[in-house]
RONU-739980 format. One record per residue (C-alpha): residue in one letter; x, y, z. Coordinates in steps of 0.5 Angstrom, whole numbers, plus 500, padded with zeros to 3 digits. Layout:
aXYZ ...
***
This chain:
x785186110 x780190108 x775194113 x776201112 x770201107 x765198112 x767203116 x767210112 x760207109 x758207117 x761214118 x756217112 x750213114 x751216121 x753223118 x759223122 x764224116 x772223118 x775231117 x780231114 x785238113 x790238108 x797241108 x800243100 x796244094 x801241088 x800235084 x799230088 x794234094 x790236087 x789228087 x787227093 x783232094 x780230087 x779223091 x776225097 x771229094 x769225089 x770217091 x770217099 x764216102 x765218110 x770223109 x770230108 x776236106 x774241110 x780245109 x786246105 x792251106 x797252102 x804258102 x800260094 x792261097 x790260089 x793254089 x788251095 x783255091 x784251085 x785244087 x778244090 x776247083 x779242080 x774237084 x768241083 x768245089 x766252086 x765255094 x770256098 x772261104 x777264105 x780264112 x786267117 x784265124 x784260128 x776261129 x774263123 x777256120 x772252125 x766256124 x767254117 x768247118 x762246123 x758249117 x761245113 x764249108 x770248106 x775253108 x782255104 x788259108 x795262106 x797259115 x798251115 x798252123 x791255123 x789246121 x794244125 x791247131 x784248130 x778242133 x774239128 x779237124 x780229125 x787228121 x792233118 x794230111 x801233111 x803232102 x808239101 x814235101 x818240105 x822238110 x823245114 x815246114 x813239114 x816239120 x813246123 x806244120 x807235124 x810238130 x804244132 x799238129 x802233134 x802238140 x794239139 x792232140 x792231132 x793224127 x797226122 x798221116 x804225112 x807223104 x813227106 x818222106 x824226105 x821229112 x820222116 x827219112 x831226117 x827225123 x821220123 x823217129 x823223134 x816225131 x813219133 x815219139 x813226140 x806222137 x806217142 x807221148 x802227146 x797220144 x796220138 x798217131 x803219127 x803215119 x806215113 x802214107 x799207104 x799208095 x806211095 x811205095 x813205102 x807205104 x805198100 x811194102 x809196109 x802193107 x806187103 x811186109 x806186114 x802180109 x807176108 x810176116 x801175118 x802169114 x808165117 x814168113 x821172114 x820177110 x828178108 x827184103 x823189101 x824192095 x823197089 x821197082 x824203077 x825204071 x830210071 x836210076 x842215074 x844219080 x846226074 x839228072 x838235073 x832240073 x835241067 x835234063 x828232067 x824239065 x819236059 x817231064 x815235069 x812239063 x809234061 x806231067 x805237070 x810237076 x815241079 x822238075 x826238082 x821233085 x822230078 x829230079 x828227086 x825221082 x830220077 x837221080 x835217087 x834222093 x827220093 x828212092 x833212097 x828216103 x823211101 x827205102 x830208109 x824208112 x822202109 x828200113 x826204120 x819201120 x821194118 x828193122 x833192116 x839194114 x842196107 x848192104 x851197101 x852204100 x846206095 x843199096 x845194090 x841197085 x841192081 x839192073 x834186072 x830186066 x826180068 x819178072 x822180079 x820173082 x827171079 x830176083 x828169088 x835167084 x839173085 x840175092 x845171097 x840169103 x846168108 x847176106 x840178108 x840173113 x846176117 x843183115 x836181119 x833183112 x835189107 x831194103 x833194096 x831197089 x831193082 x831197076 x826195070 x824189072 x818187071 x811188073 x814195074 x812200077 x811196083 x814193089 x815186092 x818182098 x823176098 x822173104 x824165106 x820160111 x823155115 x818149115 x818144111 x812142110 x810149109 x815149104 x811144100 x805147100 x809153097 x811149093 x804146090 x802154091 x807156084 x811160088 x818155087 x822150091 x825156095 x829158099 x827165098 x819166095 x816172090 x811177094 x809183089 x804188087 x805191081 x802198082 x802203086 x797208086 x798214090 x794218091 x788214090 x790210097 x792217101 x784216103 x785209106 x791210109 x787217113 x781212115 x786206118 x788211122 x782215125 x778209125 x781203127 x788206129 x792202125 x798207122 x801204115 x808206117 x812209122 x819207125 x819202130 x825206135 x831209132 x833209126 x837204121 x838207116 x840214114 x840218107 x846222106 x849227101 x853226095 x855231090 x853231084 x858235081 x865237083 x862243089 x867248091 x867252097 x862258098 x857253094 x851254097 x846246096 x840248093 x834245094 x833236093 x833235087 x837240085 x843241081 x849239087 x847233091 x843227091 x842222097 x844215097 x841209103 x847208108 x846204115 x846208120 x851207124 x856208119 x853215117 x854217125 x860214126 x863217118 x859225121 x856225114 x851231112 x843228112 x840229106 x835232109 x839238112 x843239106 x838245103 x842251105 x849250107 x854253104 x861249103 x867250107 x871247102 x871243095 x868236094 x869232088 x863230085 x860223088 x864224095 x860224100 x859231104 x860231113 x858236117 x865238117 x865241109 x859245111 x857252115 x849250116 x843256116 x842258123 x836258126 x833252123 x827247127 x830241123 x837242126 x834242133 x830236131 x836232128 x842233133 x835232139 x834225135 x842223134 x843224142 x836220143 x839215138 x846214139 x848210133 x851202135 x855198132 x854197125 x847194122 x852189118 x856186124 x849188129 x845183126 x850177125 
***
């Protein structure tokens, strides 16, 4: 599974270097671009943009780069890239457009902007890689296909947990096992945190305490493992996943599961909390060969029927890199949806709502998402997650009630709206993932 560094090594001993263009500039852009700079050999930042230009700034002086441009056009931005100095802009769009930008690495974590910066990328024949989950969870599914079309190859992120179960997955399946569960290690669910309550943290660490609050309360696991469930097939077994308390080594979740379930389900996508080695994933999966069974066996991973796969660590930003190369230079996307969507990440209130509230951002203090099948989110109307942000209430909604379109008015005039009711009539929702797999 590895070949990436020979063909970075190759790159830089050509002096042909894969450019890449950066899209956000907080916490986990400011690794990146660390990573790239100072520990990738056949790669180059070439630019970053970013709403708050002193931010671009400081996240190449934090890898070392003390000389930048400045730049506000399209010509501008390629001069510099064919000079090879790394440019800054306050204009997303100027990367997503310009030649000489290999892949668009798209980490701002916003849905609406996201999908702007993707779309005008896709548009002009370029490779995105995005570690915007929320984004892919609302329409991932209808931006791949606008990168199939356009020819081009649109990613999520290896490093992040999606990204490695995908990685496990793909293992675990290239070795002759069903995979029937992809799963999630946490260490914290409790779907009340607040910005608030998660503020000494984001201190602490130097993060935005809503992102931090996405971590906490459930609305980023529930984006990570929705398209989990869209790039492998699977469903949830139930709202909000079984979440389940477990303290223990995650192979003996072997023990927990009920395989006729997973079965009946074509596999589901799960999350554990405190189980160990944390923070990691893992994959449960089963083999119908006896005498593979037996090897299994002799090779200490149990009698079955479901078998251990896990890697005890994500590692974020130090992989995004990786992930940019499997796609520029052997064509191989970490994850995307295989069509339609399996599985929605819908809205909940976090507090008893009433009309005229207007939901604030995610992570925020009203709402949190929770994993559903997809077709029963279509067949309930309930409110996308990653649509929430801005709409106002008709009427009040009791705290954990799920919302519908029906209990909002959504802002007019938003590109994720278009994008969202143009993929639910691409998609329409069948029977129930439950039943459809049965």
């Amino acid at each position: 599974m590895i070949i990436v560094d020979r063909l970075l090594a190759q790159r830089e001993a050509e002096g042909n270097p894969v450019r890449v263009g950066m899209v956000g500039a907080g916490f986990m852009a400011r690794g990146i671009a660390n990573q790239i700079v100072n520990s990738v050999p056949g790669m180059r930042l070439v630019a970053i943009a970013n709403r708050t230009l002193p931010r671009a700034v400081g996240a190449y002086a934090e890898a070392g780069v003390a000389e930048v441009r400045e730049v506000a056009s399209q010509a501008a931005l390629e001069e510099c890239i064919r000079a090879g100095i790394p440019a800054v802009t306050e204009d997303a769009m100027l990367l997503a457009s310009a030649a000489g930008i290999d892949c668009l690495l798209e980490v701002t974590g916003a849905v609406e902007h996201g999908a702007q910066v993707i779309l005008r990328a896709i548009e002009h024949g370029r490779h995105v890689v995005t570690m915007n989950a929320e984004l892919d969870g609302t329409v991932g599914p209808l931006l791949k296909h606008y990168a199939d079309k356009a020819g081009v190859i649109l990613s999520g992120s290896d490093g992040d947990q999606p990204g490695v179960q995908m990685n496990l997955f793909r293992f675990v399946r290239s070795i002759g096992l069903t995979p029937l569960v992809c799963g999630n290690i946490k260490g914290l669910q409790d779907p009340y945190r607040n910005p608030t309550t998660q503020a000494s943290f984001a201190a602490r660490w130097g993060q935005n305490p809503y992102m931090v609050t996405s971590f906490a309360d459930g609305t980023k696991i529930s984006f990570e493992q929705a398209i989990v469930a869209n790039a492998t097939g699977m469903a949830v077994a139930q709202r909000g996943m079984l979440g389940l308390d477990h303290a223990g080594h995650v192979d003996e979740l072997t023990k927990v599961y009920d395989i006729d379930m997973l079965r009946a389900r074509g596999g589901i996508v799960d999350y554990v909390v405190g189980a160990r080695p944390g923070p990691g994933v893992y994959v449960l999966a089963t083999h119908d060969d006896p005498k593979q069974r037996h090897y299994l066996n002799l090779y200490k991973l149990g009698e079955g029927p479901l078998y251990s796969f896990y890697t005890p660590y994500h590692l974020c930003h130090f992989e995004v890199p990786l992930s940019i190369a499997r796609v520029v230079l052997a064509g191989d996307p970490v994850l995307q949806p295989l069509a339609g969507p399996r599985v929605e990440v819908v809205t909940l209130a976090k507090i008893d709502l009433t009309a005229g509230t207007v939901i604030d951002t995610l992570g925020g203090y009203a709402t949190y998402g929770q994993c559903e099948n997809y077709a029963v989110a279509r067949a309930e109307s309930l409110l996308p997650m990653g649509l929430a942000e801005g709409c106002r209430l008709r009427r009040d909604v009791a705290k954990d009630a799920a919302l519908t379109y029906a209990d909002v008015e959504i802002p007019a005039g938003r590109l994720i709206d278009r994008l969202r009711a143009e993929q639910d009539a691409m998609f329409p929702a069948g029977a129930p993932a439950s039943r459809a797999a049965a």
